[in-house]
MIBAMAR-646497 format. One record per residue (C-alpha): x, y, z. Coordinates in pm, whole numbers. Layout:
! MIBAMAR-646497
X=X | Y=Y | Z=Z $
...
END
This chain:
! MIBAMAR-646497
X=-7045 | Y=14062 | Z=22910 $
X=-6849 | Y=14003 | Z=22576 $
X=-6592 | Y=14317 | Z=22519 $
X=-6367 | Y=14317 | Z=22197 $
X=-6009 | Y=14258 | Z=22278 $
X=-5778 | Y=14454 | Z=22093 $
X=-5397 | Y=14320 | Z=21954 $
X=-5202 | Y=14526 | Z=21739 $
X=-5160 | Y=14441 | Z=21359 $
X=-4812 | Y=14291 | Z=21244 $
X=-4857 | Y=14488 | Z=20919 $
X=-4868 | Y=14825 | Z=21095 $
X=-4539 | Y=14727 | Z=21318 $
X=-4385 | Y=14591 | Z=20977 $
X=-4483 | Y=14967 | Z=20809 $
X=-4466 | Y=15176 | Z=21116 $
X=-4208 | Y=15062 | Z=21352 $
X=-4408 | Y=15175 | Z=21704 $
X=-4582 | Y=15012 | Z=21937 $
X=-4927 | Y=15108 | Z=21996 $
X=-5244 | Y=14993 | Z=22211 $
X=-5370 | Y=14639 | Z=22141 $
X=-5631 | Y=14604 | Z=21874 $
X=-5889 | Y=14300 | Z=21753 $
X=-5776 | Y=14064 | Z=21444 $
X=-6057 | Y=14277 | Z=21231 $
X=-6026 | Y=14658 | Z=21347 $
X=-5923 | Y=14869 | Z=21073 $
X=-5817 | Y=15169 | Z=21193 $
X=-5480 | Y=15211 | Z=21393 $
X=-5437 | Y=15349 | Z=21678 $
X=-5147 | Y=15547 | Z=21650 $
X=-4992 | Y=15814 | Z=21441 $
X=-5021 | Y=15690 | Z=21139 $
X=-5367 | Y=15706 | Z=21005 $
X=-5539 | Y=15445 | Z=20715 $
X=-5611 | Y=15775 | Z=20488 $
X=-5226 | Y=15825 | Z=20502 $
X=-5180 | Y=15464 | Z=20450 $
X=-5462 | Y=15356 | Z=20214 $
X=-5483 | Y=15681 | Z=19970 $
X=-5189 | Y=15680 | Z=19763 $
X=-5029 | Y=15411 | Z=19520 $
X=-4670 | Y=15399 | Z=19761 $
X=-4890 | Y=15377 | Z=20127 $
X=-5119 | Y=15099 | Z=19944 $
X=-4820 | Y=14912 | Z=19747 $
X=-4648 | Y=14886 | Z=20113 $
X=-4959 | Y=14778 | Z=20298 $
X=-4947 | Y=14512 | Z=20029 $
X=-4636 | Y=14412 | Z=20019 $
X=-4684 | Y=14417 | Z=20437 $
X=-4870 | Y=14153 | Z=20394 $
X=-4636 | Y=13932 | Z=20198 $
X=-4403 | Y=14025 | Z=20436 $
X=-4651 | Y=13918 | Z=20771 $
X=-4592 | Y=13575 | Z=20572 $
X=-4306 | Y=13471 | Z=20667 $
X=-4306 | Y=13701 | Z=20994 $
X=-4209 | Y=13563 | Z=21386 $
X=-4446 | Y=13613 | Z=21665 $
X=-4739 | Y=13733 | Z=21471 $
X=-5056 | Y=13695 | Z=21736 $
X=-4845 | Y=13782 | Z=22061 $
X=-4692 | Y=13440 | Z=22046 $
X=-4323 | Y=13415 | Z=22071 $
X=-4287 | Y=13056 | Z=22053 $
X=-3999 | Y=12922 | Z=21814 $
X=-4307 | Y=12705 | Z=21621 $
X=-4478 | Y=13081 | Z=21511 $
X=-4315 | Y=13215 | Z=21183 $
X=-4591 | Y=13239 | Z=20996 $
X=-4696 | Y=13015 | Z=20661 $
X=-4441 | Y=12796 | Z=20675 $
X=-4535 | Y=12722 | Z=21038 $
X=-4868 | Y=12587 | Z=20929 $
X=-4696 | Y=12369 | Z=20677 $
X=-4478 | Y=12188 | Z=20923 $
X=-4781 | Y=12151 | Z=21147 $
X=-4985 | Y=12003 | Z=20826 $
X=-4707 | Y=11759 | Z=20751 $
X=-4666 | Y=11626 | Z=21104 $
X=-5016 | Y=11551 | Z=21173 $
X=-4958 | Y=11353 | Z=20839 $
X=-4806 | Y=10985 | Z=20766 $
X=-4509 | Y=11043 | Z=20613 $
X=-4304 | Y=11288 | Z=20815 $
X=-4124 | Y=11140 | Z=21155 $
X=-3981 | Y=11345 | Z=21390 $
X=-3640 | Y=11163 | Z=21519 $
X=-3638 | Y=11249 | Z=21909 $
X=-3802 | Y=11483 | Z=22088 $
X=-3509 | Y=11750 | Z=22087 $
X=-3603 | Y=12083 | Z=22190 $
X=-3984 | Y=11966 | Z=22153 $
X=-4110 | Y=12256 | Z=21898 $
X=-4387 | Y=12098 | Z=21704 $
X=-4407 | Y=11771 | Z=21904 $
X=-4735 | Y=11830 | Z=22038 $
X=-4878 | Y=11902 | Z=21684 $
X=-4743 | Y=11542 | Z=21590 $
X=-4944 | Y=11381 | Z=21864 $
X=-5164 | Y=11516 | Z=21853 $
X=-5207 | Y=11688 | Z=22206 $
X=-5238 | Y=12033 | Z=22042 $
X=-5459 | Y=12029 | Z=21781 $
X=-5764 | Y=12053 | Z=22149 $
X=-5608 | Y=12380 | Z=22331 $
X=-5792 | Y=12672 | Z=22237 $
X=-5573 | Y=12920 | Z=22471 $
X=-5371 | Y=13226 | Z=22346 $
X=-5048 | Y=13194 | Z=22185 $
X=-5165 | Y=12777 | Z=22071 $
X=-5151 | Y=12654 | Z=21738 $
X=-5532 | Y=12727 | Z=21667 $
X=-5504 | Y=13060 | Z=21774 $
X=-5178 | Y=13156 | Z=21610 $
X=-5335 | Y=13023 | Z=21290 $
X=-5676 | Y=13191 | Z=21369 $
X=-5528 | Y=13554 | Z=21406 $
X=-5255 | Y=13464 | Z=21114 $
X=-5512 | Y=13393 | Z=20865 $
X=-5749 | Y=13687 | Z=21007 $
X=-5482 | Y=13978 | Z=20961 $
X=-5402 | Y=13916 | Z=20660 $
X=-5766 | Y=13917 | Z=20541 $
X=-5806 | Y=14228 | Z=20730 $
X=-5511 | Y=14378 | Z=20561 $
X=-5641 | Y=14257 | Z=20198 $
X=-5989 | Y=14404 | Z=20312 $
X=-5832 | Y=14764 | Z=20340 $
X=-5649 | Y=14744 | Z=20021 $
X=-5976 | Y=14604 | Z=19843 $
X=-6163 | Y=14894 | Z=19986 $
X=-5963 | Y=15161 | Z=19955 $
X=-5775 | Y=15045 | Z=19571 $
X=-6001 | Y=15198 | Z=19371 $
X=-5987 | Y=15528 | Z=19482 $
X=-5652 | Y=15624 | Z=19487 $
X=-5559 | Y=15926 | Z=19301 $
X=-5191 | Y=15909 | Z=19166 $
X=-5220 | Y=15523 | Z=19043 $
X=-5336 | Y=15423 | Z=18674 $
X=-5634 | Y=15147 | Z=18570 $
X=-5359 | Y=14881 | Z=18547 $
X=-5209 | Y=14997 | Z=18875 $
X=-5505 | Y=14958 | Z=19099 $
X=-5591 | Y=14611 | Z=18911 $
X=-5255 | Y=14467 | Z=18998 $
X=-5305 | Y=14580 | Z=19348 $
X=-5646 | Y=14477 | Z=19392 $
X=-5633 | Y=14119 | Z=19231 $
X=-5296 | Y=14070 | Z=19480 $
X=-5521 | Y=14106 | Z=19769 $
X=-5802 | Y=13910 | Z=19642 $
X=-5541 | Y=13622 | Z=19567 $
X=-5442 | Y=13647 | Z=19925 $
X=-5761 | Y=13661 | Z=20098 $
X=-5895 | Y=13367 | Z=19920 $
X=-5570 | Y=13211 | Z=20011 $
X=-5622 | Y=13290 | Z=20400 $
X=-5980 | Y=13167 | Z=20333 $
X=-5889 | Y=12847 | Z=20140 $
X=-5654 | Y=12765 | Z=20496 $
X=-5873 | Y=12891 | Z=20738 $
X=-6184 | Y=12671 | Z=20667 $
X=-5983 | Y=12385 | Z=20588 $
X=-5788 | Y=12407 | Z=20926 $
X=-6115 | Y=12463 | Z=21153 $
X=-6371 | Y=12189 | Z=20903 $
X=-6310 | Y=11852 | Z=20754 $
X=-6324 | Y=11860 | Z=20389 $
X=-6562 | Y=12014 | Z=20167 $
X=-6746 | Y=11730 | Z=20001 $
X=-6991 | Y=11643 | Z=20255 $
X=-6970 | Y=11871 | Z=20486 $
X=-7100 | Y=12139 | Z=20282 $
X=-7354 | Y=12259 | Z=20593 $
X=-7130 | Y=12218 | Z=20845 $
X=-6987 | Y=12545 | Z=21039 $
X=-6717 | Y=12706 | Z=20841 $
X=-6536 | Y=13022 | Z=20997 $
X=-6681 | Y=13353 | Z=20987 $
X=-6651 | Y=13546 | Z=20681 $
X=-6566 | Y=13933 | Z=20655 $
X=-6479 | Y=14106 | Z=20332 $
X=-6476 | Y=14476 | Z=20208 $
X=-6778 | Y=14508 | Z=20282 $
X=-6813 | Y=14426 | Z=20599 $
X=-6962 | Y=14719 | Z=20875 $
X=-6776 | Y=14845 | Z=21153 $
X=-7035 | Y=14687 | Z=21401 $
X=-7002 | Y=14390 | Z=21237 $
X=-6604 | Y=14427 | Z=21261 $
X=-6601 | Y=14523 | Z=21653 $
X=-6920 | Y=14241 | Z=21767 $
X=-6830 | Y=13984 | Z=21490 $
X=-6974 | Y=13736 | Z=21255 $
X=-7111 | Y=13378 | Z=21252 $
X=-6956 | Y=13096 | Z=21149 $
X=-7051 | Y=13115 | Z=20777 $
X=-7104 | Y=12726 | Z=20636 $
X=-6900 | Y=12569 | Z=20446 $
X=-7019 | Y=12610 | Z=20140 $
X=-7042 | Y=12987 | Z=20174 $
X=-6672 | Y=13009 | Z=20248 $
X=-6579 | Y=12776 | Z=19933 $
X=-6827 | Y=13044 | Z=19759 $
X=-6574 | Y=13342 | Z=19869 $
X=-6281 | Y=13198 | Z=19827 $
X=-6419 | Y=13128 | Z=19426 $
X=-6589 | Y=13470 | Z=19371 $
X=-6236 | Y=13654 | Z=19522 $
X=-6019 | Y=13411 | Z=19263 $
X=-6232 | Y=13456 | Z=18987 $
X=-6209 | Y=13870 | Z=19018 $
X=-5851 | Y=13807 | Z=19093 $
X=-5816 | Y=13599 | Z=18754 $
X=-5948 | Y=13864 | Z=18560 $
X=-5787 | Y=14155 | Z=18715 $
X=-5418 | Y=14028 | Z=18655 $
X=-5486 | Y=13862 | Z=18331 $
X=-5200 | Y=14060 | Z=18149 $
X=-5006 | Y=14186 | Z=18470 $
X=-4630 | Y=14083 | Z=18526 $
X=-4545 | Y=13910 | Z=18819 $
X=-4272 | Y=14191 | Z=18927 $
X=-4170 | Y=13956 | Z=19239 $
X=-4178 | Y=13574 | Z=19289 $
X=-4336 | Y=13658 | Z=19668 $
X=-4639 | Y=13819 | Z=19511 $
X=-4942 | Y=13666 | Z=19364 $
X=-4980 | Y=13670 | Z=18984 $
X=-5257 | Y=13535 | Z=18756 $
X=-5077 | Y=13169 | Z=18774 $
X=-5057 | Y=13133 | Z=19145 $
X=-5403 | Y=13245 | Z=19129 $
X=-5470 | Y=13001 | Z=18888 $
X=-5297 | Y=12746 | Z=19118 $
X=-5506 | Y=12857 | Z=19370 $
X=-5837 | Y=12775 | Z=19225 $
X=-5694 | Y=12431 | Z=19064 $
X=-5661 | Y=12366 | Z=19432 $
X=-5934 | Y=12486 | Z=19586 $
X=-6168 | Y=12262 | Z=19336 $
X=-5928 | Y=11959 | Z=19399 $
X=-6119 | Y=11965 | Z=19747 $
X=-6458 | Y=12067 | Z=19604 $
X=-6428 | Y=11737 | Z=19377 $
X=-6509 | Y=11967 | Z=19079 $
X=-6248 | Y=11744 | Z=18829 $
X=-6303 | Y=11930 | Z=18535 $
X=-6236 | Y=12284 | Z=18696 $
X=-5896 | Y=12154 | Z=18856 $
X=-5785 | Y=11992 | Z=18539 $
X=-5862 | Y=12268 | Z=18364 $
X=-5680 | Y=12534 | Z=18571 $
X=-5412 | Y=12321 | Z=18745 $
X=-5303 | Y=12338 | Z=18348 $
X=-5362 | Y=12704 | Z=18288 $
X=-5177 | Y=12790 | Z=18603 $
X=-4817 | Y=12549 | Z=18505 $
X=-4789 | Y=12719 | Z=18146 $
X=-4437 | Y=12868 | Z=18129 $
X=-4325 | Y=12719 | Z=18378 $
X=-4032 | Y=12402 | Z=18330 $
X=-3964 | Y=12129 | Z=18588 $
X=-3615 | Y=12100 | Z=18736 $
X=-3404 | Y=11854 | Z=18598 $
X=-3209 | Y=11576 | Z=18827 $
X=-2941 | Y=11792 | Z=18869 $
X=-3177 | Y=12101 | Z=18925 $
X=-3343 | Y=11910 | Z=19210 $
X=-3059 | Y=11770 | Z=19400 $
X=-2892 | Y=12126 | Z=19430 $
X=-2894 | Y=12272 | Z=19781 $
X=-3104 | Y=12565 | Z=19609 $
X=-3391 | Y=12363 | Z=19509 $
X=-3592 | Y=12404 | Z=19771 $
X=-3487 | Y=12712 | Z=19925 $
X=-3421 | Y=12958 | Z=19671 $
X=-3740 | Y=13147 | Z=19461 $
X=-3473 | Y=13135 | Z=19166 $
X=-3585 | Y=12762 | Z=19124 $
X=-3735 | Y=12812 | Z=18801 $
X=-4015 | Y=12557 | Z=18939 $
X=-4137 | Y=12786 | Z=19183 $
X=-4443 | Y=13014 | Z=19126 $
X=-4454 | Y=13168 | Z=19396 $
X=-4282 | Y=13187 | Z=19753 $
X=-4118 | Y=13465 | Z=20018 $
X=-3777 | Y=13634 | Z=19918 $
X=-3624 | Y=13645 | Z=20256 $
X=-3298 | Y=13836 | Z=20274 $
X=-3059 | Y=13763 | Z=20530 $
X=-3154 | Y=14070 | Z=20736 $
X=-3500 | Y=13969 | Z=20757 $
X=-3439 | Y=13597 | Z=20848 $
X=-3639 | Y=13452 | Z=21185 $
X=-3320 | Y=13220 | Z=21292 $
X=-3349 | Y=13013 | Z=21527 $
X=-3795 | Y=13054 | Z=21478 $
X=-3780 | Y=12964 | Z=21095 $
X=-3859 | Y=12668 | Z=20882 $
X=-3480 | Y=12595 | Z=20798 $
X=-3348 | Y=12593 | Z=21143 $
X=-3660 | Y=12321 | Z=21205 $
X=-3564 | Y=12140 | Z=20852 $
X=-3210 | Y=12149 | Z=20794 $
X=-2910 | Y=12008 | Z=21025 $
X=-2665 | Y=12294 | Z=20820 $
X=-2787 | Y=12578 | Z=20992 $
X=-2706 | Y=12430 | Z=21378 $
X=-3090 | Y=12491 | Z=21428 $
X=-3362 | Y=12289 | Z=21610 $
X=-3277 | Y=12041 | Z=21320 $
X=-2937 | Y=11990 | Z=21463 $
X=-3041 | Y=11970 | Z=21819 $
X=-3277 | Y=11620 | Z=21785 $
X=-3539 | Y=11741 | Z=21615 $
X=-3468 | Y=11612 | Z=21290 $
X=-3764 | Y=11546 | Z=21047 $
X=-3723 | Y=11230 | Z=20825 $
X=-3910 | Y=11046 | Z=20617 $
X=-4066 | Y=10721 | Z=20657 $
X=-3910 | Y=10400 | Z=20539 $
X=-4244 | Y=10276 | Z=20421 $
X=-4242 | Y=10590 | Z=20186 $
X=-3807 | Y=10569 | Z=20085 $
X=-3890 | Y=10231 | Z=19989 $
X=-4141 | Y=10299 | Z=19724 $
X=-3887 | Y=10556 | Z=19571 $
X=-3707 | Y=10350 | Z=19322 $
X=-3300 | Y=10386 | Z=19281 $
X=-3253 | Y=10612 | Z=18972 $
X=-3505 | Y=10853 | Z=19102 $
X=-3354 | Y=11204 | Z=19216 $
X=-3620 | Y=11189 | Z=19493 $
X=-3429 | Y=10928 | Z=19688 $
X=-3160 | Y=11102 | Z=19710 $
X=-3296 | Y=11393 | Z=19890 $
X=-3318 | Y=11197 | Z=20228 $
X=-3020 | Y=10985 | Z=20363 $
X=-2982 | Y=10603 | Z=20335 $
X=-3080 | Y=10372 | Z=20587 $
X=-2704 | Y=10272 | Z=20584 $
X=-2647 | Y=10628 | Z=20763 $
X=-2479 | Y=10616 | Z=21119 $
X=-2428 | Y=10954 | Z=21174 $
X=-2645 | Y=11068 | Z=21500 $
X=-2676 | Y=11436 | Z=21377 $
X=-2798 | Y=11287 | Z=21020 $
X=-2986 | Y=10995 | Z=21129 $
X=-3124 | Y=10723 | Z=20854 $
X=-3416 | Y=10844 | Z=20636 $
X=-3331 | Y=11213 | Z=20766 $
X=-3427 | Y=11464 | Z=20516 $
X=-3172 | Y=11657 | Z=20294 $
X=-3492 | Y=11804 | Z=20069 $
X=-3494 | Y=12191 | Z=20248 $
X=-3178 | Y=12266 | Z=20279 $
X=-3012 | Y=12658 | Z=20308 $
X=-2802 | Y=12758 | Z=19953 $
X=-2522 | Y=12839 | Z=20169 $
X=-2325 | Y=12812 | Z=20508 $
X=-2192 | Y=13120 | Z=20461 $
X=-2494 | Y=13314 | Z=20564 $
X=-2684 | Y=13000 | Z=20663 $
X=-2997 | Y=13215 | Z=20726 $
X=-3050 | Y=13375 | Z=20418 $
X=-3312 | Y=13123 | Z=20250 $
X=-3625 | Y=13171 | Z=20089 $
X=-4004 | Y=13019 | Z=20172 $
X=-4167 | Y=12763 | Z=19927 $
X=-4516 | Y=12810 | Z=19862 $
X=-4632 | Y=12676 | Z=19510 $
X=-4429 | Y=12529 | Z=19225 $
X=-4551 | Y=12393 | Z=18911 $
X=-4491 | Y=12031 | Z=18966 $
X=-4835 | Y=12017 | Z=19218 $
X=-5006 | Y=12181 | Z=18937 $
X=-4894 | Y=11870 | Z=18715 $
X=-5021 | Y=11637 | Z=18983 $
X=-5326 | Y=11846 | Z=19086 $
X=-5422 | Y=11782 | Z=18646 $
X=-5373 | Y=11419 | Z=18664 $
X=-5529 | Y=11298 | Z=18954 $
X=-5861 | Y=11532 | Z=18827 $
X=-5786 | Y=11349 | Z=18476 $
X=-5771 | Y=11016 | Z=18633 $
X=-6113 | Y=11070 | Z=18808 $
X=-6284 | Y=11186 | Z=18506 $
X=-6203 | Y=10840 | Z=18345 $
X=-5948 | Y=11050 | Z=18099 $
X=-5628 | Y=10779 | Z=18146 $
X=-5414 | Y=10835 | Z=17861 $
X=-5419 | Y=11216 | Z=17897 $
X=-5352 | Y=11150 | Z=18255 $
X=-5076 | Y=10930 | Z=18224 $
X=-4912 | Y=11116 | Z=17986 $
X=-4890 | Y=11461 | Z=18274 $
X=-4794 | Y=11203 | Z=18489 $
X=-4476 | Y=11047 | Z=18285 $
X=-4375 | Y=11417 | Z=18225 $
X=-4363 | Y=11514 | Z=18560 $
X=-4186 | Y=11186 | Z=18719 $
X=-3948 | Y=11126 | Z=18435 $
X=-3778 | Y=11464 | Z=18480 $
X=-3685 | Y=11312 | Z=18828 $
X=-3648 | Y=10946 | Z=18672 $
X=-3579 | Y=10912 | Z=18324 $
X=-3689 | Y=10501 | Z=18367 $
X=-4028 | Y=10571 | Z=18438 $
X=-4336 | Y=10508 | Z=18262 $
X=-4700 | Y=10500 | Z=18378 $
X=-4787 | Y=10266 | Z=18070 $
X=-5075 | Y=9985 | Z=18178 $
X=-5168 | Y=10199 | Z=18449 $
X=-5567 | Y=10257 | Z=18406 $
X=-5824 | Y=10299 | Z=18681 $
X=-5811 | Y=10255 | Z=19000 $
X=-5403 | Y=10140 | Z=18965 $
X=-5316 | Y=10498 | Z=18781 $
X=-5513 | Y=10688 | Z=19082 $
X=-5312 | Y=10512 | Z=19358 $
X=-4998 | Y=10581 | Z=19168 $
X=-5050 | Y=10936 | Z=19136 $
X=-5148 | Y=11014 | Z=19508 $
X=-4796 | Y=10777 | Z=19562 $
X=-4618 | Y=11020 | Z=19319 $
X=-4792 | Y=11379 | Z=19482 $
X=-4694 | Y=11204 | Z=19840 $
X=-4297 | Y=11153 | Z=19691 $
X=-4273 | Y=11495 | Z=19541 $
X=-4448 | Y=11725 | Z=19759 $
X=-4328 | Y=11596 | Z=20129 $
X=-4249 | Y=11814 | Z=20335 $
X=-4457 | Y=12082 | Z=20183 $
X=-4744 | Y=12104 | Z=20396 $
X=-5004 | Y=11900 | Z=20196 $
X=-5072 | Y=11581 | Z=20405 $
X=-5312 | Y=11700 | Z=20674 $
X=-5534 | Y=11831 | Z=20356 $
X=-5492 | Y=11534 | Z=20197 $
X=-5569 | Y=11311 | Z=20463 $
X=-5877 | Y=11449 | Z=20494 $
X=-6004 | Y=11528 | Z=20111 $
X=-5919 | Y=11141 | Z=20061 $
X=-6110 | Y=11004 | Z=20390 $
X=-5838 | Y=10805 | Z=20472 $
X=-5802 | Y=10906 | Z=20827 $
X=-5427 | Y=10883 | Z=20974 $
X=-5262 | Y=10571 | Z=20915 $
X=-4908 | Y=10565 | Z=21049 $
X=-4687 | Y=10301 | Z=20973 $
X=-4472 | Y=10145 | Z=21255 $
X=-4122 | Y=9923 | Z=21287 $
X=-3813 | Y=10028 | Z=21207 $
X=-3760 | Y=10364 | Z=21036 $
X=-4108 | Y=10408 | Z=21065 $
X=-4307 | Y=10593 | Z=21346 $
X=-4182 | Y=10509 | Z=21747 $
X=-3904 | Y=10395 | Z=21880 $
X=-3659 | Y=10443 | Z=21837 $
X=-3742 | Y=10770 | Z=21691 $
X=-3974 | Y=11020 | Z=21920 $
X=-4330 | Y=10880 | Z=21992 $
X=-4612 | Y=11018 | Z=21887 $
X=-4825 | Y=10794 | Z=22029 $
X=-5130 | Y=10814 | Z=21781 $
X=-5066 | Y=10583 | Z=21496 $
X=-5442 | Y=10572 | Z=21327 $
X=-5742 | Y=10791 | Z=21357 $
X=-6092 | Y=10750 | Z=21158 $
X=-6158 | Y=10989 | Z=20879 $
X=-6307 | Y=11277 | Z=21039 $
X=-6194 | Y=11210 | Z=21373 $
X=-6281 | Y=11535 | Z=21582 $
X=-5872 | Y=11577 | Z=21641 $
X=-5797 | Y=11676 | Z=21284 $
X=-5950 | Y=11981 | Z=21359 $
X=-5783 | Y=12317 | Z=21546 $
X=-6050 | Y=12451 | Z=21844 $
X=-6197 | Y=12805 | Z=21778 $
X=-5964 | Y=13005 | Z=21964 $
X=-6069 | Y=13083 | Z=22324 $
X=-6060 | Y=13446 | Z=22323 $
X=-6277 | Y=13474 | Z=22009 $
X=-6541 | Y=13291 | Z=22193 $
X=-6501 | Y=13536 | Z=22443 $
X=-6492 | Y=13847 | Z=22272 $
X=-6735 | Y=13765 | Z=21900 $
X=-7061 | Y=13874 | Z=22028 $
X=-7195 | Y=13631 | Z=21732 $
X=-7047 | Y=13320 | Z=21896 $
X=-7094 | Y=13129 | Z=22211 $
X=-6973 | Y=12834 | Z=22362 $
X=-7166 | Y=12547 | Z=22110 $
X=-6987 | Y=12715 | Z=21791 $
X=-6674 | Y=12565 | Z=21910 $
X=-6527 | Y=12246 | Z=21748 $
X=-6586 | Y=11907 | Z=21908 $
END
């Protein structure tokens, strides 16, 4: 008989500070002293469950799992990139993350494993949202404005959780429309269904959520201030949708907003992008939107810079450097600030091998840990409008976002003659180039159909770097996918053994 197991929200030990009985990635209500009127009632207890969420972000352990691979978004984004082409890991160091590159992990279903530390990740922080959307509207001391800011921040995020969830646990949308999606649970949603569980909603209906949530978000924060880079404004919303119809295939929609959502925003300059702060700092006047993670607050030794970056005597430092491939260095031409964000093949130091990356690095030494969490910056947006240009036949208007993006990292560049089927290639190069290492190239992989395609030799995937052992996989190949966690199986009385991925 199917009971509901019970694990206690991250959010309420972020807001709360005790330790109470376990509870299910759904349950509303906590179990301790606190209780959700408290919490959920007025504008400060429903401001901090939001911001609890932004926090649960970049947050270590969150599921039970205490693995140094579990801090939260950023994660996911290392996971993404190493089930990708371009990232190689350089030996097999303290082995973090090495089964996600070959692909050994992506099958294991059991607590505390990738699927199920993205599973309850993604889950919580729709639950969270889910309060805030229910409860917004009817607190007492907050104005109109107020309660819209609040509400279209948690709409932003669940559509965000959404947008990751279905495209973690399905292959892409186009096409597999029908096919099983994850289960869906909004405001709305009954306490019996909350405690037995849902279905896996299709595909389709998910995409359908994760629209009608961005669309109320839109119009909710049109006219709100972001008052934080970590929380979601009416651009990264914006950016949000401009992605989400990317997959969908709907070119006109992502042109449309992937241009909406990059107004105000300038790109960094050569000297901009080489700085140690580029990537690690929300004061990048590129970013749109990303964690603020003060040094108090910092995961250490579990974080994405001690993975990333040799400086901070992390994992990074200890063999588990992640570098990019040669096949990719070489198709960065000399002149471009891009190549210089990864070292030369002439390298021969063994802490900062060839090819190693220097892209995520921490603004300082001093307090090495103190470095924010990228999430979107404008540049995708650019790329994102080009590539939906391209496909809609529209080459001079998508040549010309293209030369204004790669020209602020390479003054010599021009896209001129490129038409067709030559200017589509170059931009996927170009959105390969500039967003590596930012947790695009599972997604990719699969939107495009490529399937995985690993090059090999020297500087390339193998020896004498770690070995991964896969080097190509079909498009659609079942292992793209992360298994249903176990104990949902278990415990969703909507679910049984055939709902789980093949």
């Amino acid at each position: 008989m199917k009971r509901t197991i019970k694990y206690i929200s991250p959010l309420l030990l972020m807001l709360m500070a005790v330790v109470g009985c376990k509870k299910s990635y759904l349950e509303t209500v906590p179990s301790n002293g606190v209780t959700k009127e408290a919490l959920f009632t007025t504008f400060s207890g429903i401001s901090s469950a939001l911001q609890g969420i932004y926090k649960e972000q970049f947050a270590y352990g969150t599921g039970g799992s205490t693995g140094h691979d579990n801090f939260g978004q950023k994660a996911l984004d290392i996971t993404a990139d190493l089930m990708g082409n371009d990232m190689v890991v350089h030996s097999a160091g303290y082995s973090w993350f090495n089964r996600d590159y070959n692909y050994s992990e992506q099958g294991v279903a059991t607590s505390g494993r990738r699927s199920d530390i993205a599973w309850f990740f993604y889950y919580d922080m729709i639950k969270q949202a889910n309060n805030i959307i229910k409860n917004v509207d009817a607190v007492a001391n907050a104005t109109k404005e107020q309660k819209e800011d609040v509400k279209g921040q948690a709409l932003g995020l669940r559509a965000y959780a959404y947008y990751n969830l279905v495209n973690w646990f399905q292959q892409t949308y186009k096409g597999n429309e029908s096919k099983p999606g994850v289960p869906i649970y909004n405001e709305l949603s009954t306490e019996t269904e909350l405690q037995s569980g849902k279905p896996r909603a299709k595909v389709q209906e998910v995409y359908n959520q994760i629209i009608s949530d961005l669309t109320l978000a839109e119009t909710l924060l049109t006219g709100k201030a972001q008052a934080l880079k970590s929380n979601v404004d009416i651009h990264v919303v914006q950016g949000l949708r401009a992605r989400t119809a990317l997959i969908m295939e709907d070119w006109a929609t992502a042109a449309t907003y992937a241009n909406k959502a990059r107004q105000g925003y300038t790109l960094m300059d050569a000297t901009e992008y080489a700085a140690l702060s580029a990537f690690s700092s929300v004061k990048s006047k590129e970013w749109m939107w990303g964690s603020i993670i003060p040094a108090d607050q910092a995961t250490i030794y579990a974080s994405f810079f001690s993975h990333m970056d040799i400086r901070t005597g992390g994992y990074a430092a200890l063999g588990g450097q992640k570098k990019i491939t040669k096949a990719l260095y070489d198709q960065i031409p000399v002149g471009d600030v891009r190549k210089t964000v990864f070292r030369t093949p002439a390298s021969t130091s063994t802490s900062n091998p060839p090819y190693n990356q220097l892209k995520f690095q921490v603004p300082s030494t001093t307090n090495k840990w103190e470095a924010d969490y990228l999430y979107m910056r404008a540049s995708e947006l650019y790329l994102i409008e080009a590539e939906a240009l391209a496909r809609q036949g529209q080459d001079a208007q998508a040549q010309m976002v293209l030369e204004t993006l790669v020209k602020a990292r390479n003054p010599a560049y021009s896209a001129a003659g490129l038409v067709g089927t030559d200017l589509l290639n170059e931009i996927l190069l170009q959105r390969r180039i500039e967003l590596w290492g930012e947790g695009f190239s599972l997604f990719d992989i699969k939107r495009l159909k490529t399937g995985l395609n690993r090059p090999t030799g020297t500087g390339n995937h193998g020896a004498p770097s770690y070995d991964p052992g896969v080097y190509t996989m079909p498009d659609a190949d079942p292992r793209f996918l992360l298994r249903i966690p176990q104990r949902e199986l278990d415990n969703n009385l909507s679910m049984t053994p055939a709902d789980q991925n093949p």
